[in-house]
TIVEX-545953 format. One line per field, with one value per residue (C-alpha): residue in one letter; y, z, x; residue number from 1. Coordinates in steps of 0.05 Angstrom, whole numbers, padded with zeros to 5 digits. Example, Ala and Ser with C-alpha at 12.3 -4.5 7.8 and 13.67 -1.06 7.14 Angstrom:
BEGIN
residu (A,S)
Y (-00090,-00021)
Z (00156,00143)
X (00246,00273)
num (1,2)
***
This chain:
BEGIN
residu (X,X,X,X,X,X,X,X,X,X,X,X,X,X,X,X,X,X,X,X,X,X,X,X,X,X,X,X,X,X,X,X,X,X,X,X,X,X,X,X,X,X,X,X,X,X,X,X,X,X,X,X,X,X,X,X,X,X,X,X,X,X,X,X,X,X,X,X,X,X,X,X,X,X,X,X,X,X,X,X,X,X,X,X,X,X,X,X,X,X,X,X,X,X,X,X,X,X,X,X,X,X,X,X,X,X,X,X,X,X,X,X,X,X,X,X,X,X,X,X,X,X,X,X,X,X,X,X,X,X,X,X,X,X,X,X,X,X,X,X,X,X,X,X,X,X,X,X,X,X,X,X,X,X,X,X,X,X,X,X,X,X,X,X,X,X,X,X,X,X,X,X,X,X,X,X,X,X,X,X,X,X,X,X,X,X,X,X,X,X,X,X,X,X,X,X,X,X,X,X,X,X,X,X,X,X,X,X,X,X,X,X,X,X,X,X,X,X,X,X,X,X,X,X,X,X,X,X,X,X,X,X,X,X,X,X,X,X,X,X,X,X,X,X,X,X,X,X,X,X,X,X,X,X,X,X,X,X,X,X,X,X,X,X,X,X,X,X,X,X,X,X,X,X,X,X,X,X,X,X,X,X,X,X,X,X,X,X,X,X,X,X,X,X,X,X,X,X,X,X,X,X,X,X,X,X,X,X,X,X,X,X,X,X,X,X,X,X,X,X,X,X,X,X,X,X,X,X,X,X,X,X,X,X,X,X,X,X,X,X,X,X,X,X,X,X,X,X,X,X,X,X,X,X,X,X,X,X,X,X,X,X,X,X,X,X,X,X,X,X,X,X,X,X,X,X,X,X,X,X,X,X,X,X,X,X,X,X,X,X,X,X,X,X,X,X,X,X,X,X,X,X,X,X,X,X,X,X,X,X,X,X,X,X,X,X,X,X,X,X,X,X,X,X,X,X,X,X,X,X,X,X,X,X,X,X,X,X,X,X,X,X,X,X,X,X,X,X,X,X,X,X,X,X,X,X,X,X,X,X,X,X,X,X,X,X,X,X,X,X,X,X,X,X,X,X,X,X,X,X,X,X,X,X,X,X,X,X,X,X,X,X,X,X,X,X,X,X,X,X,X,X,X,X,X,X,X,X,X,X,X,X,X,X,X,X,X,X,X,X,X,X,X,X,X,X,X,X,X,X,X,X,X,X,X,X,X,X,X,X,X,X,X,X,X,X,X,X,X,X,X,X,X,X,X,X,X,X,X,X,X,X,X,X,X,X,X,X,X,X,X,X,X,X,X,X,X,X,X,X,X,X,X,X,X,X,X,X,X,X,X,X,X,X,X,X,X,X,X,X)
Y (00291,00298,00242,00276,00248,00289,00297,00349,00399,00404,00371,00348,00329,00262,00264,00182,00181,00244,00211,00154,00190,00237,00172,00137,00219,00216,00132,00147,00216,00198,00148,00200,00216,00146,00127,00164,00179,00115,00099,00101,00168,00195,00176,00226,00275,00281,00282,00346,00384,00401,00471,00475,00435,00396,00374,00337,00310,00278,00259,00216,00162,00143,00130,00074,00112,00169,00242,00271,00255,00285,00348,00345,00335,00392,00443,00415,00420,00487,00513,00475,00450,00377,00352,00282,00308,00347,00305,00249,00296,00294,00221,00221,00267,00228,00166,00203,00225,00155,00131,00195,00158,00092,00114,00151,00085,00039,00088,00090,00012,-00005,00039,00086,00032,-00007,00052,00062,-00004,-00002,00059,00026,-00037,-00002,00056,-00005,-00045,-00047,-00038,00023,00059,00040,00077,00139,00156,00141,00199,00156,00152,00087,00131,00172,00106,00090,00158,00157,00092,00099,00167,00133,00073,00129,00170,00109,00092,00165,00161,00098,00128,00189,00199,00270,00308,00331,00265,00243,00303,00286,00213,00220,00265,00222,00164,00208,00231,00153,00136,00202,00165,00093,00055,00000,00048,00017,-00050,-00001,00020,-00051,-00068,-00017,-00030,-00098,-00069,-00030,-00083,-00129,-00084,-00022,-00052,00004,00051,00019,00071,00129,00101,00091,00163,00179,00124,00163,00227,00194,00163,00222,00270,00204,00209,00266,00226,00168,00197,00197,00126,00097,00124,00092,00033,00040,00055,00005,-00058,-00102,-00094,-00069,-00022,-00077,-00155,-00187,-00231,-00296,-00309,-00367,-00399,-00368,-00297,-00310,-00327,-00276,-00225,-00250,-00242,-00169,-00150,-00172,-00173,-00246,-00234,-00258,-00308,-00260,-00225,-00287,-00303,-00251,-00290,-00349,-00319,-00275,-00273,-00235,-00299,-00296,-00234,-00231,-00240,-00169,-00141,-00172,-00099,-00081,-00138,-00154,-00083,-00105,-00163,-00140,-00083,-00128,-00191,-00168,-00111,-00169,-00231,-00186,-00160,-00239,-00267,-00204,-00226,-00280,-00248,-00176,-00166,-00128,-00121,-00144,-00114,-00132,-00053,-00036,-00066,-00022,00010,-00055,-00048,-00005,-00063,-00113,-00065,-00060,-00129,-00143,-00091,-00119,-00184,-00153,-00109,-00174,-00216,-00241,-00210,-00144,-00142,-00203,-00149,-00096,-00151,-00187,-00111,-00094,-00158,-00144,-00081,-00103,-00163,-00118,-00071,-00119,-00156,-00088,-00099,-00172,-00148,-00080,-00079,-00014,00026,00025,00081,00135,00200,00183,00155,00217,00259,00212,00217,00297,00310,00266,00293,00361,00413,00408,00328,00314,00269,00224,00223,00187,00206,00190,00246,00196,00156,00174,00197,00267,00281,00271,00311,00367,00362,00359,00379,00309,00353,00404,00441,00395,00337,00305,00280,00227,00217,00253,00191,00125,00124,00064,00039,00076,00142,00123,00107,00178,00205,00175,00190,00268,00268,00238,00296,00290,00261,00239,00226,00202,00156,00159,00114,00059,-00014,-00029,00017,-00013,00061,00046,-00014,00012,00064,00024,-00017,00037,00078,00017,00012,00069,00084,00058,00059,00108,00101,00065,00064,00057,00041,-00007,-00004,00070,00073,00130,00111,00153,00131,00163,00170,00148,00109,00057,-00016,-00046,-00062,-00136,-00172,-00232,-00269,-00271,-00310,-00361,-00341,-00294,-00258,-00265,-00230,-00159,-00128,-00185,-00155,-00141,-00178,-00165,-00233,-00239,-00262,-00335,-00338,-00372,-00325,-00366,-00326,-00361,-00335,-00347,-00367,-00380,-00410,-00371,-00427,-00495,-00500,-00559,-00591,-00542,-00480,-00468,-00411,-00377,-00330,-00294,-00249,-00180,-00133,-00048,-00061,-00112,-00171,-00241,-00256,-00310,-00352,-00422,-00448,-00516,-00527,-00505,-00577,-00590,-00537,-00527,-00455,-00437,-00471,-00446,-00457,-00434,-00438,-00431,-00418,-00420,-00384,-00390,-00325,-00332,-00315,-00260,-00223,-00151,-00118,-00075,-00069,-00133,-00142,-00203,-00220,-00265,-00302,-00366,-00392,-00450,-00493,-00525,-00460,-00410,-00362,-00324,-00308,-00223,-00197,-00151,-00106,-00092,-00122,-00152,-00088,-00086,-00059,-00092,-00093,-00135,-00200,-00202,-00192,-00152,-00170,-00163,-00130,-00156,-00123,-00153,-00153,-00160)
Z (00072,00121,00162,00185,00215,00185,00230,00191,00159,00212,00210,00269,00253,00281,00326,00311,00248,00274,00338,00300,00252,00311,00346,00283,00267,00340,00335,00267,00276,00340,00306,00249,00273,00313,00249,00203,00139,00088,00024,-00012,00025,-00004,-00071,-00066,-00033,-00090,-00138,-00110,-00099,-00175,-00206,-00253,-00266,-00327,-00286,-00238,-00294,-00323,-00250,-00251,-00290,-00221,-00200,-00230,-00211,-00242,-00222,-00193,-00113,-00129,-00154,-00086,-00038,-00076,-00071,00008,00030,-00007,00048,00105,00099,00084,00152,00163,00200,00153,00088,00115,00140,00078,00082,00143,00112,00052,00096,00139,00073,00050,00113,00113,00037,00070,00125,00057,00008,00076,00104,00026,00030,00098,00148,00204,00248,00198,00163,00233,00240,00175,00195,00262,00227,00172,00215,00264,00198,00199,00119,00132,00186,00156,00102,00137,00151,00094,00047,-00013,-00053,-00016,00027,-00036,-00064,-00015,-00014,-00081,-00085,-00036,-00062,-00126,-00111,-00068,-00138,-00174,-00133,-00122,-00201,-00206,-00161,-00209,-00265,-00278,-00318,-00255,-00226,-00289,-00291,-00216,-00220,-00291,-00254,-00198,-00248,-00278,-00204,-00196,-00258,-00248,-00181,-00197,-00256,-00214,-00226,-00278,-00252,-00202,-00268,-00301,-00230,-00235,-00309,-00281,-00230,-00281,-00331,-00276,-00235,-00290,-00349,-00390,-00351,-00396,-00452,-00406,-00364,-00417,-00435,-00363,-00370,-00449,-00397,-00357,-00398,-00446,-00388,-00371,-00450,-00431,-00387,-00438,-00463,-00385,-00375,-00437,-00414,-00342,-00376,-00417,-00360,-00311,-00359,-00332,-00256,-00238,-00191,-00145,-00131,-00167,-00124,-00174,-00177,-00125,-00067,-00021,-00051,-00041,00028,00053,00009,00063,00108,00115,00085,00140,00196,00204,00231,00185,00220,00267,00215,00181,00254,00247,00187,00237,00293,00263,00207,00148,00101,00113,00093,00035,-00012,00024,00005,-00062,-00106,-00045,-00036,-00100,-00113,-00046,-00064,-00141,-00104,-00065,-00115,-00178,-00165,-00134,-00186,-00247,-00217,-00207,-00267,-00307,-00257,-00288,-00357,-00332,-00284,-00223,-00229,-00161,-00106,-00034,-00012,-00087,-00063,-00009,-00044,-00034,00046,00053,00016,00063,00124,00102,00092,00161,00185,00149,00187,00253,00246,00242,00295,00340,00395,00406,00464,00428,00366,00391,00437,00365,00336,00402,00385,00313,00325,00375,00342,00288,00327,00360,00302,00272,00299,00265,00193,00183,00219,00234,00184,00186,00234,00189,00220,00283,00249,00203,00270,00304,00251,00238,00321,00314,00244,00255,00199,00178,00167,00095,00076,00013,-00012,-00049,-00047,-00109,-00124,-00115,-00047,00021,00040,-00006,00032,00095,00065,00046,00125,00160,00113,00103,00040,00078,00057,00071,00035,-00033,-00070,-00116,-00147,-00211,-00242,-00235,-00207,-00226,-00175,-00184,-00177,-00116,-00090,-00112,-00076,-00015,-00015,-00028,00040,00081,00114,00149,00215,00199,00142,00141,00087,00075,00017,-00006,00005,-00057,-00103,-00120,-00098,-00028,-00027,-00062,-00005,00054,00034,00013,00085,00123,00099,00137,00186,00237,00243,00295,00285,00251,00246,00184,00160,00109,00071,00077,00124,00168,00184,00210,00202,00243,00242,00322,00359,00343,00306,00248,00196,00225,00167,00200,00173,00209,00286,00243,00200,00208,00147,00165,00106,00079,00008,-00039,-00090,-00148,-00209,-00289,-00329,-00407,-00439,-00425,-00369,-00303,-00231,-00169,-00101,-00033,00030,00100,00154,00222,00253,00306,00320,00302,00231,00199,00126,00105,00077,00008,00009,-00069,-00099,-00148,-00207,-00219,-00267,-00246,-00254,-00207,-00255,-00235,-00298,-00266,-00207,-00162,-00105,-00066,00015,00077,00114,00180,00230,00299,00329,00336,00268,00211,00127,00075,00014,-00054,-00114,-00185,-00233,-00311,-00340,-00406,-00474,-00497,-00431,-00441,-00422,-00364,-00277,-00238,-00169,-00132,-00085,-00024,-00002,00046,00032,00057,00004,00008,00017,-00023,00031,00048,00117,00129,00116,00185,00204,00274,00344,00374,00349,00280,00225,00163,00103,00062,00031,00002,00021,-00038,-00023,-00096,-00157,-00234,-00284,-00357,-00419,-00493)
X (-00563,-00599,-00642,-00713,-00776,-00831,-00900,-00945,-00917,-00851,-00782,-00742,-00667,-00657,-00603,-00587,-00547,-00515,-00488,-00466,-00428,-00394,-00373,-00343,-00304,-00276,-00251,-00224,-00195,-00159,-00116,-00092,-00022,-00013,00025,00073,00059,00076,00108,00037,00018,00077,00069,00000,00043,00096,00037,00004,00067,00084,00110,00050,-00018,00016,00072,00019,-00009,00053,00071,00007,00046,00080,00018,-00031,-00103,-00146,-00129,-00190,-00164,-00094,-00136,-00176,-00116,-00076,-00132,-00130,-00060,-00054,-00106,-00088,-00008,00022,00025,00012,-00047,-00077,-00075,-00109,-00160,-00182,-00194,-00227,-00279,-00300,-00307,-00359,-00392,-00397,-00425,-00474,-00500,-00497,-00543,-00591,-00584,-00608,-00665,-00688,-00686,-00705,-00720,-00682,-00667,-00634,-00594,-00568,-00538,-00514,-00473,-00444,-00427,-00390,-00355,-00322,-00302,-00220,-00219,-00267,-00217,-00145,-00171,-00207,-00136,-00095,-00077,-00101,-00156,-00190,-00248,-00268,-00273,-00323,-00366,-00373,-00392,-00446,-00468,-00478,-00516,-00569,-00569,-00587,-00636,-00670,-00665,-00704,-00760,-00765,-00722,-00719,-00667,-00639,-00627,-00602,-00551,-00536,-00525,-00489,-00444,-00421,-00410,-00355,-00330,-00321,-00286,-00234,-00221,-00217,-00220,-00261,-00318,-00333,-00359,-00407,-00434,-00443,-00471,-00525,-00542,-00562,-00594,-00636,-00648,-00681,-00721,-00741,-00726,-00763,-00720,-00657,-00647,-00653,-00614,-00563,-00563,-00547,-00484,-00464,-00458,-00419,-00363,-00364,-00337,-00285,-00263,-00224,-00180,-00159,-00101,-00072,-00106,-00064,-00001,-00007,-00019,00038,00081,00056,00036,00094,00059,00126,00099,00062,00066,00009,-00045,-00065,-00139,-00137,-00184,-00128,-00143,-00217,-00210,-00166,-00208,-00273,-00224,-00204,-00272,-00310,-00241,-00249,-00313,-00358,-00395,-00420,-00442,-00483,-00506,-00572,-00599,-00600,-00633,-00690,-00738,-00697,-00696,-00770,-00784,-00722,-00795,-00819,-00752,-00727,-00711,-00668,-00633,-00617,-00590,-00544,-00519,-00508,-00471,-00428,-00410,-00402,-00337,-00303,-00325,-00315,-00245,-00226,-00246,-00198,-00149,-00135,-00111,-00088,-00030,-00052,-00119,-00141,-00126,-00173,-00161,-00195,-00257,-00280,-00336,-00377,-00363,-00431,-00471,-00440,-00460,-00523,-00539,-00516,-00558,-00625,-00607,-00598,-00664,-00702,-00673,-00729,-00706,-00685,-00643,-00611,-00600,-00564,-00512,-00496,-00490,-00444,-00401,-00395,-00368,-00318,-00295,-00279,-00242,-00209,-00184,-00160,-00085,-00085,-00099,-00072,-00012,00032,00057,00142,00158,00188,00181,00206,00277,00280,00274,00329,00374,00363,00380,00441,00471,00520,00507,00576,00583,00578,00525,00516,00452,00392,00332,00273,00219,00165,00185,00164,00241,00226,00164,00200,00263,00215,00188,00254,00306,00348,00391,00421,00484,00533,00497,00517,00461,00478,00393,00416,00436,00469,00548,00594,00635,00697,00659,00626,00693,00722,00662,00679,00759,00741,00723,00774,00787,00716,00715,00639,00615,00528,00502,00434,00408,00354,00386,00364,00413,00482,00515,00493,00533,00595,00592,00584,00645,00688,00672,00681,00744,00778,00723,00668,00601,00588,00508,00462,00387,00337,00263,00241,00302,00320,00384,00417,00481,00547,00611,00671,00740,00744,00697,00650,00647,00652,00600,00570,00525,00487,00429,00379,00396,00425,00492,00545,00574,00652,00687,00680,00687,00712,00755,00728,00740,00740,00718,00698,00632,00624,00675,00671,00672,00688,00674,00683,00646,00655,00599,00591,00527,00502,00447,00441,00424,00395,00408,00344,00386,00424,00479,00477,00516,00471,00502,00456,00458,00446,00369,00367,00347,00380,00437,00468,00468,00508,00459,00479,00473,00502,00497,00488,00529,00535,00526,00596,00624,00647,00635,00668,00625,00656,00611,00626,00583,00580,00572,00529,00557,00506,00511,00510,00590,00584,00589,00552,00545,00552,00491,00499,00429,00421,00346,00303,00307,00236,00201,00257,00238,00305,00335,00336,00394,00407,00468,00484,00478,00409,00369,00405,00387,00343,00385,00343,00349,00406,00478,00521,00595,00631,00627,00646,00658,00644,00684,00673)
num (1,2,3,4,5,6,7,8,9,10,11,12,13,14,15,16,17,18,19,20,21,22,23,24,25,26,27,28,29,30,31,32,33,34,35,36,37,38,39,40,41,42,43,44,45,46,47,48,49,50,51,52,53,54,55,56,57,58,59,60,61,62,63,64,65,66,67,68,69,70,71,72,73,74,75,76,77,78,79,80,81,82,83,84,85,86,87,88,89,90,91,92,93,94,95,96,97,98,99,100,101,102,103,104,105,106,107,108,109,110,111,112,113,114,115,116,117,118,119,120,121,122,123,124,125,126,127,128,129,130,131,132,133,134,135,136,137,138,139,140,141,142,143,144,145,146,147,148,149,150,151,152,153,154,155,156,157,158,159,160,161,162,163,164,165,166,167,168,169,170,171,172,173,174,175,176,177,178,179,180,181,182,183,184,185,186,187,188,189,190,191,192,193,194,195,196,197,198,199,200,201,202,203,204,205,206,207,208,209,210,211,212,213,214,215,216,217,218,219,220,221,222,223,224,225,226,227,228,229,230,231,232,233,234,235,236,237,238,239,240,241,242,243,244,245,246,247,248,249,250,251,252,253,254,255,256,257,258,259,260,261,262,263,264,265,266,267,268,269,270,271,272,273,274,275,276,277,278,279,280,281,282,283,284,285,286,287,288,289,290,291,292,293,294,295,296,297,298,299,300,301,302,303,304,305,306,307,308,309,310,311,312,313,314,315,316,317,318,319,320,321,322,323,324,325,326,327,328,329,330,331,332,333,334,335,336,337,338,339,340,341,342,343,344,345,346,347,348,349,350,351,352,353,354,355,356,357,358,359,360,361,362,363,364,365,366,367,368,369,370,371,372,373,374,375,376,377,378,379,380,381,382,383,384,385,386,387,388,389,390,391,392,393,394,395,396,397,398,399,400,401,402,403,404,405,406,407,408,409,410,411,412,413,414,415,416,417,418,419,420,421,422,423,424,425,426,427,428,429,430,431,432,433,434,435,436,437,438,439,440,441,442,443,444,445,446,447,448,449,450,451,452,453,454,455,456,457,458,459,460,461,462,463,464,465,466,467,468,469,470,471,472,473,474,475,476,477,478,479,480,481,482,483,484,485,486,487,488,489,490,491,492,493,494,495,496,497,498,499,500,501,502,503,504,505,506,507,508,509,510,511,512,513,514,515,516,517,518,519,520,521,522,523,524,525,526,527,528,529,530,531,532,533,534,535,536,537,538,539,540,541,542,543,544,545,546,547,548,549,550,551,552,553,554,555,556,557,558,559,560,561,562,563,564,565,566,567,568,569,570,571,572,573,574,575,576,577,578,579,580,581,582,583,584,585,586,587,588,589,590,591,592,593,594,595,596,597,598,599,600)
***
């Protein structure tokens, strides 16, 4: 698309949006390898690396989204490599696509000057240029969006059969990429029905088009419902006046009263009469994705998401901009429009926050590991450690990958005493997987920890023969985790376990926080549990806290681990669980000190 001034029969190119966009490509495009590539990211990554085109589709039931990106970013890193770099290239490019439609859909509306602004307001949004670098679907999102809002609207104008074809065709580009698609087409049916309301039944035929190309994709839609309809995949945000308000919030980067300030200080609620089809097609476009995605809320785990809403950012830009083109005075304009877009950029640190530093602890880990030190292994297909194992080669030779299936404790033990004769020996698992805590105790045991490092709760540690410390569990500046492995223990159905753990306060600690000793099955889900306070301690004093737990009569026979938490009663929020000196280690939340095995 291209933005032209036409005097006679010649064309000039205005060099305006062109600028604009080469300005937002440059701030977006310098930040692409500032971060490493995430746990999301990854999740595309593993999708578009498959042996054949039916294994990518059956790996799209990790995922919870329509395949049409995945398609994209394979076709992509097949010509240009899987570098960090170069998948979220692809990003970058569909966000400067969308903002090319936003500037179309606003000089269609408005006028050049306005389009202009809409661009600048949009391309400094923090929402807008997370995503431009993200190797997820979120910018396509956007384009397509945009693109299809300046289809309907060319439509409207003159609906001929190819604009219908067009428009009909970008519907279904939007529903392959996100099922939220389909509130952009119940926005523009609306749109229709009020504006060209004899323009409905064509209109219609170009929507039949549409969802008839979709069809072929409900087989793959049902099974990712199938697979994801406990919201297993991703805490759930309820439908609340605090979801609403942080929604405002990183939509508009807490900025949104600079961005209200325009329709103060000019004439745009004046002339809203002059303008009614447009700005009712804007703010259609920008309230009812979010009202309609709310209200299902309510009923259907996971629907909402604020990062699913970014294809109304263009109609939010553009509103901004109608207000800023009609301030009364124009040097006042463009110093709002400067402070808009620095506010935003500004604020960019406060809402999207770094992303956990893998690639440089992968790197750390791979210079300090010897070819011939065994390694035990976990790594998942679909987590961020196989991209980075595919990158840097985390399974060498030596390594013993334990990801084919589950190990009870006795095996993981086995594993470990096979290689006594190692004077290293590197564990690098999840903190979440019982394994990884079978091994730590049984290699702390008869060894040290002779380095330690990790992200989120992916952990590189070494233990040696000679040399370093022991394995220190602290939570976090307040407790100290005193004891190590507790001796396992084999109970019946219905029987009590009694484990006793030893603290020390490392600060003064107030009559706030509960010690409990949590039974949890190999899933992870809570079977059993014996929660009563710490008291008030000095830092330097000691507890011993003994908890009891009744074991119910139905539970299922089988290997249980006993999880260690100390929690703020009022709030339940519970202290990190951190191994290691002052820069330790994050271990999670949850200290696993014992196992139990159950009998019939």
């Amino acid at each position: 698309m291209r933005a032209c001034v036409i005097t006679g029969r010649r064309k000039h190119v205005d060099p305006l949006p062109l600028l604009a966009l080469l300005a937002v490509f440059l701030l977006v495009s310098s930040g692409l390898m500032r971060e490493s590539l995430w746990y999301d990211e990854a999740r595309s990554m593993w999708v578009v690396r498959p042996p054949g085109p039916i294994d990518m589709l059956s790996r799209l039931d990790c995922d919870v989204h329509p395949p049409l990106y995945f398609f994209l970013l394979d076709a992509w890193v097949a010509l240009v490599g899987e570098s960090a770099y170069a998948a979220r290239m692809l990003s970058t490019a569909f966000a400067m696509l969308g903002l090319a439609a936003t500037y179309a859909v606003g000089k269609r509306l408005f006028d050049r000057w306005t389009a202009w602004m809409a661009v600048a307001v949009l391309g400094t949004a923090g929402v807008f240029i997370y995503y431009a670098r993200e190797a997820r679907m979120y910018s396509l999102m956007l384009c397509l969006g945009a693109l299809s809002m300046w289809a309907c609207v060319r439509w409207l104008r003159r609906p001929t059969l190819a604009r219908s074809v067009s428009y009909g065709l970008l519907m279904a580009a939007f529903l392959y990429t996100h099922y939220y698609a389909v509130f952009f087409i119940l926005t523009q049916a609306l749109y229709v029905l009020l504006v060209r309301p004899r323009y409905l039944a064509r209109w219609l035929a170009v929507a039949v088009l549409a969802l008839a190309l979709f069809a072929l994709w409900m087989p793959g839609l049902l099974q990712q419902a199938h697979a994801h309809f406990d919201g297993a995949l991703d805490p759930s945000q309820p439908t609340d006046w605090w979801t609403v308000c942080w929604m405002v919030a990183v939509l508009t980067g807490g900025a949104w009263w600079l961005q209200l300030a325009p329709f103060v200080l000019g004439r745009a609620l004046v002339e809203l009469r002059r303008y009614r089809g447009a700005i009712l097609l804007l703010l259609l476009w920008l309230l009812v994705t979010p009202l309609a995605a709310l209200t299902l809320n309510l009923w259907v785990p996971l629907f909402y998401h604020a990062r699913y809403l970014i294809a109304i950012l263009p109609a939010g830009a553009l509103l901004v901009a109608y207000g800023l083109r009609r301030v009364f005075w124009r040097p006042l304009a463009c110093l709002l429009l400067l402070a808009l877009a620095c506010a935003q950029l500004v604020a960019f640190d406060r809402f999207w926050p770094d992303k956990p530093p893998w690639e440089p602890a992968v790197r750390r880990m791979v210079a300090a590991r010897r070819p011939e030190e065994p390694s035990l292994i976990y790594i998942a297909d679909c987590c961020v450690e196989a991209y980075y194992d595919r990158q840097y080669g985390i399974r060498n030779e030596s390594a013993l990958d334990l990801s084919s299936r589950r190990h009870s404790p006795a095996e993981v033990r086995e594993i470990v005493s096979s290689l006594d004769a190692a004077p290293a020996v590197w564990l690098i698992m999840p903190a979440n997987l019982p394994e990884t805590w079978d091994a730590i105790w049984a290699l702390a045991a008869e060894r040290r920890v002779g380095y330690r490092d990790g992200v989120e709760l992916m952990f590189f540690y070494r233990f040696d023969r000679e040399g370093g410390d022991d394995p220190r569990f602290r939570f976090g500046d307040l407790l100290r985790y005193d004891g190590g492995l507790v001796d396992p223990t084999s109970v019946r159905q219905g029987e009590q376990v009694c484990a006793e753990v030893d603290l020390t306060a490392l600060a003064s600690v107030d009559g706030s926080y509960s010690a409990g000793v949590h039974l949890v099955n190999p899933v992870g889900a809570l079977v059993a549990q014996a929660d009563e306070g710490i008291g008030v301690l000095d830092p330097g004093e000691q507890v011993s806290a003994l908890r009891c737990l009744h074991l119910p009569a139905d539970i299922e026979p089988g290997d249980y681990s006993l999880h260690l938490v100390i929690y703020n009663w009022a709030t339940i929020e519970r202290l990190p669980v951190v191994e290691g000196g002052a820069d330790g280690v994050f271990w999670g939340d949850a200290l696993v000190f014992s196992k139990v095995t159950v009998a019939k």
